[in-house]
C-alpha positions as CSV (number, residue, x, y, z in Angstrom):
1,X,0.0,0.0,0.0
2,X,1.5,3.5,-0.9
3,X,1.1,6.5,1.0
4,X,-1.4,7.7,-0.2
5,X,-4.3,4.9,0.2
6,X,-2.6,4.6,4.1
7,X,-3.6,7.9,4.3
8,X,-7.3,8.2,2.3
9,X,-8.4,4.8,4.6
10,X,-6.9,6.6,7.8
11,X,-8.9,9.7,7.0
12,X,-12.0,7.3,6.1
13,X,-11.9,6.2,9.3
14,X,-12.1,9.7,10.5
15,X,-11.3,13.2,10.4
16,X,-7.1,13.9,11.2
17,X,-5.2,17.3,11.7
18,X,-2.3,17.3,9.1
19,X,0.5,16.7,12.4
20,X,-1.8,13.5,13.1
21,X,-1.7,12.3,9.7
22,X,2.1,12.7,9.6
23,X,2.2,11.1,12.5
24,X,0.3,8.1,11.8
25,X,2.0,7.5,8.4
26,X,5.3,7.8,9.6
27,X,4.9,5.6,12.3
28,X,3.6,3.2,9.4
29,X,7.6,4.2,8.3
30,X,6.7,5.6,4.7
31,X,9.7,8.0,3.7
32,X,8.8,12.2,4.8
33,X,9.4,13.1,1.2
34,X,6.5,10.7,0.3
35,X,4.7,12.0,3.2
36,X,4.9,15.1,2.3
37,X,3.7,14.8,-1.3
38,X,0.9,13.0,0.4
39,X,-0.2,16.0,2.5
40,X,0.3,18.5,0.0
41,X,-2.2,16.9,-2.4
42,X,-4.6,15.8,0.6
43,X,-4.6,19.7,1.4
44,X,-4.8,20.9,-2.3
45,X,-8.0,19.2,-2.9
46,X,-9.3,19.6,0.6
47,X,-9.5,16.2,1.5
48,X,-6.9,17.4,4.5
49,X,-8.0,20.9,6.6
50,X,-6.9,21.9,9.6
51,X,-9.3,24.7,9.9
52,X,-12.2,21.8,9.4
53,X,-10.7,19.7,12.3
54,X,-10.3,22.2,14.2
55,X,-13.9,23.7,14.1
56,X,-15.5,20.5,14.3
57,X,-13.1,19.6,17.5
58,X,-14.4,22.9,19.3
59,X,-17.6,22.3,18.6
60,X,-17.7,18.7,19.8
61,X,-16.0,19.1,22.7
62,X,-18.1,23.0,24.2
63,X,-21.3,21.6,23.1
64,X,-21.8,18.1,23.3
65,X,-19.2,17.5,26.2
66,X,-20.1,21.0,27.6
67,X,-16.4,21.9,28.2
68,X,-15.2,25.7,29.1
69,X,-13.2,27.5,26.7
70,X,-9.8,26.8,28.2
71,X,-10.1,23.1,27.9
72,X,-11.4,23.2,24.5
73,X,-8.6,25.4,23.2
74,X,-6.4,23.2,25.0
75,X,-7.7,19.9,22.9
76,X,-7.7,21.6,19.8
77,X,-4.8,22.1,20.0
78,X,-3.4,18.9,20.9
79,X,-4.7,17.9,17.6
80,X,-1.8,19.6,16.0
81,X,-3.9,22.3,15.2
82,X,-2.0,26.0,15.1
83,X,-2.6,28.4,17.6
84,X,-4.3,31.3,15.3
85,X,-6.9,28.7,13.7
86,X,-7.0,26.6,17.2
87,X,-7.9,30.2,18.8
88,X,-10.7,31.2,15.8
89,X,-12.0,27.9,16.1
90,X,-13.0,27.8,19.6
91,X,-14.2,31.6,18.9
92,X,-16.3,30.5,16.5
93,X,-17.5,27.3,18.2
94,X,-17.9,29.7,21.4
95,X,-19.9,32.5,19.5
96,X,-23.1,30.0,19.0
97,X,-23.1,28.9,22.8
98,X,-24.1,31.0,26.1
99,X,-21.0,30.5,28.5
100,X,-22.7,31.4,31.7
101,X,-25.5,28.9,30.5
102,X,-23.1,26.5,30.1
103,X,-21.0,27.2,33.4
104,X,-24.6,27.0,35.5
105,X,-25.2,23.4,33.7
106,X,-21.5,22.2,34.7
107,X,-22.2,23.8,38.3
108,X,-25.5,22.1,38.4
109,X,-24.0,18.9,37.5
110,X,-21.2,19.6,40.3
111,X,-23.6,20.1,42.9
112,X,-25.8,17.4,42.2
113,X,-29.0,19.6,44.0
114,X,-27.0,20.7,47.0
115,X,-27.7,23.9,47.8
116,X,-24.5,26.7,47.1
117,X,-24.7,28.2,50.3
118,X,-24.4,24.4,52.5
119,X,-20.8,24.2,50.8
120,X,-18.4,24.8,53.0
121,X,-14.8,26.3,52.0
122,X,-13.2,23.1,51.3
123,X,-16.2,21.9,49.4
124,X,-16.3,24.9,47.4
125,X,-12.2,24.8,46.8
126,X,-13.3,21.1,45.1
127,X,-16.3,22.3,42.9
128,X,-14.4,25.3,41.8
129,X,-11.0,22.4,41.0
130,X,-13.6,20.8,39.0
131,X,-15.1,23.3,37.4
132,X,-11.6,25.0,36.3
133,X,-10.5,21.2,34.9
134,X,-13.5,21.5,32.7
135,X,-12.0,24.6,31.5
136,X,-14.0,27.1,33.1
137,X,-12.3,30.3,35.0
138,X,-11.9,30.4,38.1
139,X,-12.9,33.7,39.2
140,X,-16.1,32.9,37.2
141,X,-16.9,29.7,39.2
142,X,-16.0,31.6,42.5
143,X,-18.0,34.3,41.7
144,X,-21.5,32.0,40.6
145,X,-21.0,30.0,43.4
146,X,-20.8,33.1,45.6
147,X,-23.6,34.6,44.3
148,X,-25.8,30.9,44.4
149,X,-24.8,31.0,48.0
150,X,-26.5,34.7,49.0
151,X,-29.4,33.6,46.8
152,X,-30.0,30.4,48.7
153,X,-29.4,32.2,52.2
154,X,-31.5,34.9,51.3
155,X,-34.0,32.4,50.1
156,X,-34.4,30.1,53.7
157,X,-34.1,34.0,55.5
158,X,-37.5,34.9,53.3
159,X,-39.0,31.7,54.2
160,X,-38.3,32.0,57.6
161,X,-39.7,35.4,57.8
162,X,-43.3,34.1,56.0
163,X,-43.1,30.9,58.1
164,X,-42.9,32.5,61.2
165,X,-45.2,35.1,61.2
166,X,-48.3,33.3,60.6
């Protein structure tokens, strides 16, 4: 098999960066001048593009796996993918999706119908650890589970005061 059938069933198979594609075929030990000629035709017809990948990645990964932007930017580019068009991609893939929507689901989650304000420090530390390895900020998560705290206290403090005075 010559390179360039390896590398038209690998991409079959599914969608590669160009630095996976290289990778996989040279492991497969084809020579890097064959290689080469491989990828430029790949990319001159389209069949290879790095800008696809790379949009299709962020989008994956924010909206069905609900990531934050860090971590998505972060797997993109581990696919290879250069940091301008791993940067625009997650922009793009970002510009269709409501972040704080998407922080509240991943704290939701997190808390699993606790209530914010019954976390103590340490429990808060490990939500917010979480949160920030799902690639969400960490003043962001801080500040929402702050603010869910006050609500919920401010919540049992309204229904003590209807409770009670009846």
């Amino acid at each position: 098999m010559d390179a360039y059938t390896a590398a038209l069933t690998l991409l079959s198979r599914r969608e590669l960066s160009t630095a996976q594609l290289r990778d996989r075929l040279s492991r497969r030990r084809f020579p890097a001048e064959e290689i080469d000629q491989v990828i430029a035709r790949l990319t001159a017809d389209r069949t290879l593009d790095d800008v696809r990948v790379a949009v299709a990645s962020a989008r994956l990964e924010a909206a069905v796996r609900r990531r934050g932007r860090r971590r998505v930017l972060q797997r993109v580019r581990q696919l290879g993918i250069s940091e301008d068009t791993a940067r625009a991609a997650v922009d793009q893939a970002f510009g269709d999706i409501d972040e704080s929507a998407l922080l509240d689901a991943a704290l939701a989650r997190r808390l699993r119908g606790r209530s914010a304000g019954a976390l103590d420090a340490k429990a808060m530390a490990r939500v917010v650890r979480a949160l920030v390895a799902q690639g969400f900020d960490a003043g962001q998560a801080y500040a929402r589970l702050r603010t869910m705290g006050a609500k919920a206290g401010r919540d049992a403090a309204d229904e003590e005061d209807t409770g009670g005075g009846g």
